[in-house]
N, C-alpha and C positions, 0 to 999 in steps of 0.2 A: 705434429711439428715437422716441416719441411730440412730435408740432408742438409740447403742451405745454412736453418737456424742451429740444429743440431752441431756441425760443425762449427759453428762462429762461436758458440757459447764456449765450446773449448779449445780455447786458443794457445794451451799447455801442450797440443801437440806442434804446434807452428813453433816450439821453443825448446824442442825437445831437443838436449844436448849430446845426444849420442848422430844427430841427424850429419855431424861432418862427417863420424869415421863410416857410418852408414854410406854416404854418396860414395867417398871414395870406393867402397866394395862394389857399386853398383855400378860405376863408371865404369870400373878396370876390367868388367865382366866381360866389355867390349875388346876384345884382343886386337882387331885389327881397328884402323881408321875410319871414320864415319864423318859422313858431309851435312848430317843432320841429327838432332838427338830433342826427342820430347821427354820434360819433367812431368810426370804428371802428381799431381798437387804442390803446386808452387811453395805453400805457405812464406815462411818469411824469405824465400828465396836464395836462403844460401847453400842450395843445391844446383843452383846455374852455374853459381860460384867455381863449386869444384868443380861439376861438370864441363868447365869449361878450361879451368884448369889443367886438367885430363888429356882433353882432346882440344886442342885450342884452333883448331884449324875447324873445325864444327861449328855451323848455327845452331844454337839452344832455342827453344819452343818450348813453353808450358803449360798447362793448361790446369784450372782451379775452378772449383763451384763456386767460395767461397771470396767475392772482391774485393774486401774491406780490408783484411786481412796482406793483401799481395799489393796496397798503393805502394807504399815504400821500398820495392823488390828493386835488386840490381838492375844494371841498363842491359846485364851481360844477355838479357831475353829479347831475340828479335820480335817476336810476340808472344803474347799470353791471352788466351782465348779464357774466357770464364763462362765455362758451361760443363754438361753432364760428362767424365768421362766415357761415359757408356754407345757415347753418341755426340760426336765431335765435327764439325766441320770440316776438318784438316782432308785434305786429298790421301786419294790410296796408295798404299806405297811410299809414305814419303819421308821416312826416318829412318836412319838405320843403327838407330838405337833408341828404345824404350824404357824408362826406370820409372818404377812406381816404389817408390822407399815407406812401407807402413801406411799401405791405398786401400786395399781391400777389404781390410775389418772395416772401412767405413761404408762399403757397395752395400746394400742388402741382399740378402739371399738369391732372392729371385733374379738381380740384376748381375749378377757375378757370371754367370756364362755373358752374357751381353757384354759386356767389359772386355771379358778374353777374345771373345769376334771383332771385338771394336783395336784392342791392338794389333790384332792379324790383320787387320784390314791395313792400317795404319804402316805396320813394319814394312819393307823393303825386303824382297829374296836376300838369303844372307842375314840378314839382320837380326840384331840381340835385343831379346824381351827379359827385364832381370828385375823381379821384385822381390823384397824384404814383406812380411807379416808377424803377428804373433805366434808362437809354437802353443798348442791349444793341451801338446802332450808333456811341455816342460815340468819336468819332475816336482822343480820348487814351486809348480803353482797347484799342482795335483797335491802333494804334501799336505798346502794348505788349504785345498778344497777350494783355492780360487775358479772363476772364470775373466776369459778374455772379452766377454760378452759386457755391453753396460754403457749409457752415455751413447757417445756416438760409434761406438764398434756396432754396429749392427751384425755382424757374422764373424764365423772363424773358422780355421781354414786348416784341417788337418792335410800334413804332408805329402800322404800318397793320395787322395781323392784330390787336391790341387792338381798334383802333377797329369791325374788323369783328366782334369776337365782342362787342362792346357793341350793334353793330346787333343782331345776330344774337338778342339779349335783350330787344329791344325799344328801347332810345335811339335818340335823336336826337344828334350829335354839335358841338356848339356850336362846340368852339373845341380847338385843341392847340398848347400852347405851349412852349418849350424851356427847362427850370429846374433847381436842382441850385446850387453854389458859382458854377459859372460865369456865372450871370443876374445877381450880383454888381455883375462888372463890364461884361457886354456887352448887357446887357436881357434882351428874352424872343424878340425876333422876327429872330434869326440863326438861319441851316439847324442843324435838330435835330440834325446829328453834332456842332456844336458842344457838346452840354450832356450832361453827365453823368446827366440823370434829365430829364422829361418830365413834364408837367401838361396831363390832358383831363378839359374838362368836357362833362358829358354832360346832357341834359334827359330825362322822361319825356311824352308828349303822347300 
């Protein structure tokens, strides 16, 4: 089955209700002003929304595998390209903000350094790479002997081997914070086994 179908079949992640306070964390990552900013995986699009909300002086750009999915997305997208994010057409350099909110457990293994080359290429000197995933070490899922694996998560993505295949592409690693339901109600700065999913922002210099 092709990332295409795999993704469209579950269309529970395009409606995932934590995805507004998610953007905003992802937005904000950007400290300073940005004259460009790519979504990557559009689904229902109300991540332009905020995005743009945020930074409102910004062009939003997104980019999805998935097109069925993203006809009815806000106008706030001056485009939306629908292809691999691994390998985009978009010019070098040309965002100077990247947010992939809950992307990577969908890449497959193999394609996951490709990805991280493809937003370095992508980012702008200066510029902020800041994605959310699942924590693979979250206490309450080890407890229950879950995994984050299944459907369409093709990979997972522990914390310190992320951070170093982000080096390893060239970032800088700013900041990693612990997020998901549970930053709710206990913030961001309890030990990472407490949170369900993870937020790092990454810079390019």
């Amino acid at each position: 089955m092709s990332l295409e179908d795999l993704n469209e079949r579950e269309f529970w992640h395009v409606q995932d209700l934590f995805s507004t306070r998610r953007y905003s964390k992802l937005a904000k990552s950007r400290k300073g002003s940005c004259s460009r900013i790519l979504d990557v995986g559009v689904g229902s699009g109300i991540g332009g929304i905020i995005l743009k909300t945020v930074h409102p002086a910004a062009l939003v750009y997104g980019v999805d595998i998935v097109e069925s999915r993203t006809i009815s997305v806000s106008d706030v997208y001056e485009d939306v390209h629908y292809e691999s994010a691994t390998n985009t057409s978009f010019k070098d350099s040309f965002f100077d903000l990247i947010v992939a909110g809950e992307i990577i457990e969908h890449i497959p293994v193999d394609q996951v350094d490709a990805f991280f080359h493809e937003m370095f290429r992508l980012l702008s000197i200066g510029g902020t790479f800041s994605l959310t995933t699942p924590n693979p070490n979250d206490i309450k899922l080890r407890i229950r002997r879950g995994t984050n694996l299944g459907g369409s998560h093709l990979s997972q993505h522990f914390i310190r081997e992320t951070c170093s295949r982000l080096r390893m592409s060239g970032f800088r690693i700013r900041r990693v914070l612990g997020t998901g339901k549970t930053s709710i109600y206990i913030g961001n700065y309890f030990p990472k086994i407490c949170y369900g999913s993870y937020l790092i922002t990454a810079e390019k210099y």
